[in-house]
C-alpha positions as CSV (number, residue, x, y, z in Angstrom):
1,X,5.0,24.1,12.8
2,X,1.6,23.8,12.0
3,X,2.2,25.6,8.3
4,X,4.8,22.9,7.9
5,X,2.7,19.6,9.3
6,X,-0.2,21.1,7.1
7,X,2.0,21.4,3.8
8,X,3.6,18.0,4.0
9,X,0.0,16.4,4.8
10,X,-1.2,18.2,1.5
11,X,1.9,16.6,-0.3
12,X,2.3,13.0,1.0
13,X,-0.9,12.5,2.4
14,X,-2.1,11.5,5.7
15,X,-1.3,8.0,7.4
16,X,-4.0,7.3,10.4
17,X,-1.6,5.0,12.1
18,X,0.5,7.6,13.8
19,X,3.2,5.0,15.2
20,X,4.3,3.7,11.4
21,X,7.4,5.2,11.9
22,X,8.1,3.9,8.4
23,X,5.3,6.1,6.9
24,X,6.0,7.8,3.9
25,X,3.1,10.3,4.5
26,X,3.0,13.9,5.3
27,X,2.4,13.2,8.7
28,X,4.8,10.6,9.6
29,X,7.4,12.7,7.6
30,X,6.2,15.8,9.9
31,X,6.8,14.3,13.1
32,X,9.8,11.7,12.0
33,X,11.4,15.5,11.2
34,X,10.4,17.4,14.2
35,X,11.7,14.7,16.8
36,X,15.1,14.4,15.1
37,X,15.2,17.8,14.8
38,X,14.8,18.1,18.5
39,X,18.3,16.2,18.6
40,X,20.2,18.3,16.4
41,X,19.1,21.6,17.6
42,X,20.7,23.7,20.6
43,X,19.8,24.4,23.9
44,X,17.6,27.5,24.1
45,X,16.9,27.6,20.4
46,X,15.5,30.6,18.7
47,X,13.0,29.8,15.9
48,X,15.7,30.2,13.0
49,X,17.5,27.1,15.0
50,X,14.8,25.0,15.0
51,X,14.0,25.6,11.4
52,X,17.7,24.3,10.1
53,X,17.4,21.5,12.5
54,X,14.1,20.8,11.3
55,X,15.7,20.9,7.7
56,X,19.0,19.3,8.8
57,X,17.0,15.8,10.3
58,X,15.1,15.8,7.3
59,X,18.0,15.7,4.7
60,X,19.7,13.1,7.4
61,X,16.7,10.8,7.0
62,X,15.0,11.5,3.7
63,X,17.4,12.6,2.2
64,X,15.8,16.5,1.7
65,X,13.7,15.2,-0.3
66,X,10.7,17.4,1.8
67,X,13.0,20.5,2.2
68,X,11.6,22.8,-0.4
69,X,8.1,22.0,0.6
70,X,9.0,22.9,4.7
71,X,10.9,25.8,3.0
72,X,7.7,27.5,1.4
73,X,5.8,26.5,4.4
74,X,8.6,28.2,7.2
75,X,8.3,31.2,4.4
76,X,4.8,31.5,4.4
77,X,5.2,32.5,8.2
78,X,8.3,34.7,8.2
79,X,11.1,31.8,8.7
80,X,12.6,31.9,5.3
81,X,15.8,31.4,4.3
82,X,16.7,35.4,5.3
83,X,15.4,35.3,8.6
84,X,17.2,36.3,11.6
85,X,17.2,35.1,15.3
86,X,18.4,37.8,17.9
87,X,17.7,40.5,15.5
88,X,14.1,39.3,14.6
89,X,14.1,39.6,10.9
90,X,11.3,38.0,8.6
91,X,12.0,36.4,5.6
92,X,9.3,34.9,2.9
93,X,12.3,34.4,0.7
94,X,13.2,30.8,0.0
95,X,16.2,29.3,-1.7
96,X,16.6,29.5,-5.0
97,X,16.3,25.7,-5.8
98,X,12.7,25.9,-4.4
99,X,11.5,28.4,-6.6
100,X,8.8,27.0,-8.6
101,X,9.4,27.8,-12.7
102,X,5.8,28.2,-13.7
103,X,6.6,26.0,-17.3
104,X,7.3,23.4,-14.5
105,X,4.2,20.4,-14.0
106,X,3.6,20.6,-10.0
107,X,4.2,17.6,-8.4
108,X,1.4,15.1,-7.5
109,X,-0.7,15.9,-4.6
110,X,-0.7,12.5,-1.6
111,X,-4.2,11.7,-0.3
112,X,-4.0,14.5,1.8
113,X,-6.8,17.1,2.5
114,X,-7.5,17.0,5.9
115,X,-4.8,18.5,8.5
116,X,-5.4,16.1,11.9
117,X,-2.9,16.2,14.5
């Protein structure tokens, strides 16, 4: 989760007040995703469960408009969008909507920097 958290904060920027639940930056976004992900996932969830609730609550709220950045983040650590649960399969692979076309300009970096929890 950490990979994640650290990747939105680098996108969207850091809000110090961590009870602006209507904060638009990385880590608002972060933990707005996490606790409504908690909701939507099952009991006893392996790590691929909490991943696509993770990525469920955030297209519920924000519409996905953070999933490709949690992709490449749950990638860089083995949950990409191959992975397995129960068979323990790694996956770097995201999907193919995330895929960054190199003549593409990269989005504009938030405030971010610092990673604080």
């Amino acid at each position: 989760m950490y990979e994640v958290y650290a990747a939105l904060v680098d996108e969207y920027g850091f809000n110090p007040d961590n009870h602006d639940v209507k904060g638009t930056e990385g880590n608002i976004v972060a933990i707005q995703n996490v606790m409504d992900g908690f909701k939507l996932q099952p009991c006893n969830p392996s790590f691929v469960n909490a991943r696509d609730a993770i990525l469920q609550a955030d297209k519920a709220r924000y519409g996905g408009k953070h999933a490709c950045t949690m992709w490449k983040a749950f990638a860089k650590r083995g949950l990409g969008s191959r992975a397995k649960s129960r068979v323990y399969k790694n996956s770097k692979n995201v999907p193919a909507d995330c895929k960054t076309n190199p003549d593409t300009p990269q989005k504009k970096k938030g405030k971010g920097g610092k990673h604080r929890i």
